[in-house]
Structure formats: structure tokens, C-alpha cells
LUMDODO-851685 format. One line per field, with one value per residue (C-alpha): x, y, z. Coordinates in Angstrom, 1 decimal. Example, Ala and Ser with C-alpha at 12.3 -4.5 7.8 and 13.67 -1.06 7.14 Angstrom:
px = c(12.3|13.7)
py = c(-4.5|-1.1)
pz = c(7.8|7.1)
// end
This chain:
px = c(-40.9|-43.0|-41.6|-38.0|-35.5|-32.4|-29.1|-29.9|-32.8|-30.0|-27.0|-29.4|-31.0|-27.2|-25.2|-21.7|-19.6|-21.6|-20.3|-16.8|-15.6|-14.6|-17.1|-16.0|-18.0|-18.0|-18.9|-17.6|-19.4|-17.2|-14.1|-13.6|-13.4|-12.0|-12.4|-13.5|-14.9|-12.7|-10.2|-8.8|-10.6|-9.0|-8.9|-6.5|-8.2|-11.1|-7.2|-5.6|-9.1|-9.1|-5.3|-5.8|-9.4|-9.4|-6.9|-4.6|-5.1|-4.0|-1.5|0.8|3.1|3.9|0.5|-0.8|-2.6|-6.4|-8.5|-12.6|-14.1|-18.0|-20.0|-24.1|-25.5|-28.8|-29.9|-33.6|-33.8|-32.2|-33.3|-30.6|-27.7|-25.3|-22.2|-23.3)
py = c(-11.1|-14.2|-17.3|-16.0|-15.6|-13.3|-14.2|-13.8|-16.3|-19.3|-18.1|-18.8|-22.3|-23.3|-26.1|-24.6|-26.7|-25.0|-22.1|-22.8|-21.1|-17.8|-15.0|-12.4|-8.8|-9.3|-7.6|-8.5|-5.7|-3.0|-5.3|-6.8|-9.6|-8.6|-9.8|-6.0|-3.4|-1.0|-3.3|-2.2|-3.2|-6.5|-10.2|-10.7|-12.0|-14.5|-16.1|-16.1|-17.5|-20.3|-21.5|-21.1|-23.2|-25.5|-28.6|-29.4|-32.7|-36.1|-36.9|-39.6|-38.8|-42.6|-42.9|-41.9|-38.4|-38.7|-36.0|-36.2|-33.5|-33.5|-30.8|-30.0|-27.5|-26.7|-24.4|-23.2|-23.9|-27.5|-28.6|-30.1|-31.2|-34.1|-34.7|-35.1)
pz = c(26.4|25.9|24.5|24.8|28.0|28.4|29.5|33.1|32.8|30.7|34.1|36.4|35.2|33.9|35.9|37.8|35.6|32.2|33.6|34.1|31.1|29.5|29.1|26.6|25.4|21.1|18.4|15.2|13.6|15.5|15.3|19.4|21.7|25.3|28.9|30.3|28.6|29.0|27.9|24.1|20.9|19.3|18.9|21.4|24.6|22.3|20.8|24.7|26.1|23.5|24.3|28.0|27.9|25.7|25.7|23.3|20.9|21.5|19.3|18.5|15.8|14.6|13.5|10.1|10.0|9.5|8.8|8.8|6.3|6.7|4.8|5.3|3.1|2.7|-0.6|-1.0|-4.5|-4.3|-0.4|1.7|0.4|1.6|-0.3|-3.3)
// end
């Protein structure tokens, strides 16, 4: 495998805290996201794992509601394109 590393190779040379998160088995092809293997196809556990990780926003709900929409695309034909 030259030029390329598995997964064991990125675990080892990864820091403790870029580890301190959820690993899942996926496949979207055959439908599942779950903690074990033998667990049941389904979503369920890549939803749980996203509420239980990652924190909820800061919000303050006198303020006005801002939203930031920022779109890349890039089209063979036309090159790349930003907001035209």
C-alpha cells in the first residue's frame, strides 16, 4: 500500500483528545449507523451519538436571528463557481 495508510496507521499517529469521540460501523448503501455490530440496522445510534457529543448552540433569544448561507460549487464545464 504505498502512498496510502489504513485506519490503524491515522489511530495510532492521532492525539488522545482527536480520539475522544464517537466511532460508529456505516454504510449508507445497506441502510446503518450503530455502535456494535451486532447491534440492529438503523439511524438510531449516528442521531443519539450526535445529541450526546456535540453541544448545543449559544443562544440568546432577545437578539435578532442571523443566518450565514455560503455556497461553493464547482462545474467542469463552467470552473468554480462563487455566488454568482
Amino acid at each position: 500500500m504505498s502512498g496510502r495508510s489504513s485506519g490503524t496507521d491515522a489511530r495510532q499517529s492521532a492525539s488522545d483528545e482527536q480520539l475522544d469521540c464517537p466511532f460508529l460501523f456505516a454504510s449508507s448503501k445497506n441502510g446503518y449507523a450503530k455502535k456494535k455490530l451486532e447491534d440492529p440496522d438503523g439511524y438510531e445510534a449516528a442521531f443519539e451519538s450526535i445529541i450526546d457529543f456535540i453541544p448545543a448552540p449559544k443562544v440568546t433569544p432577545d437578539e435578532e436571528t442571523r443566518l450565514l448561507v455560503s455556497t461553493i460549487d464547482y462545474n467542469e464545464f463552467v470552473g468554480k463557481n462563487r455566488n454568482r
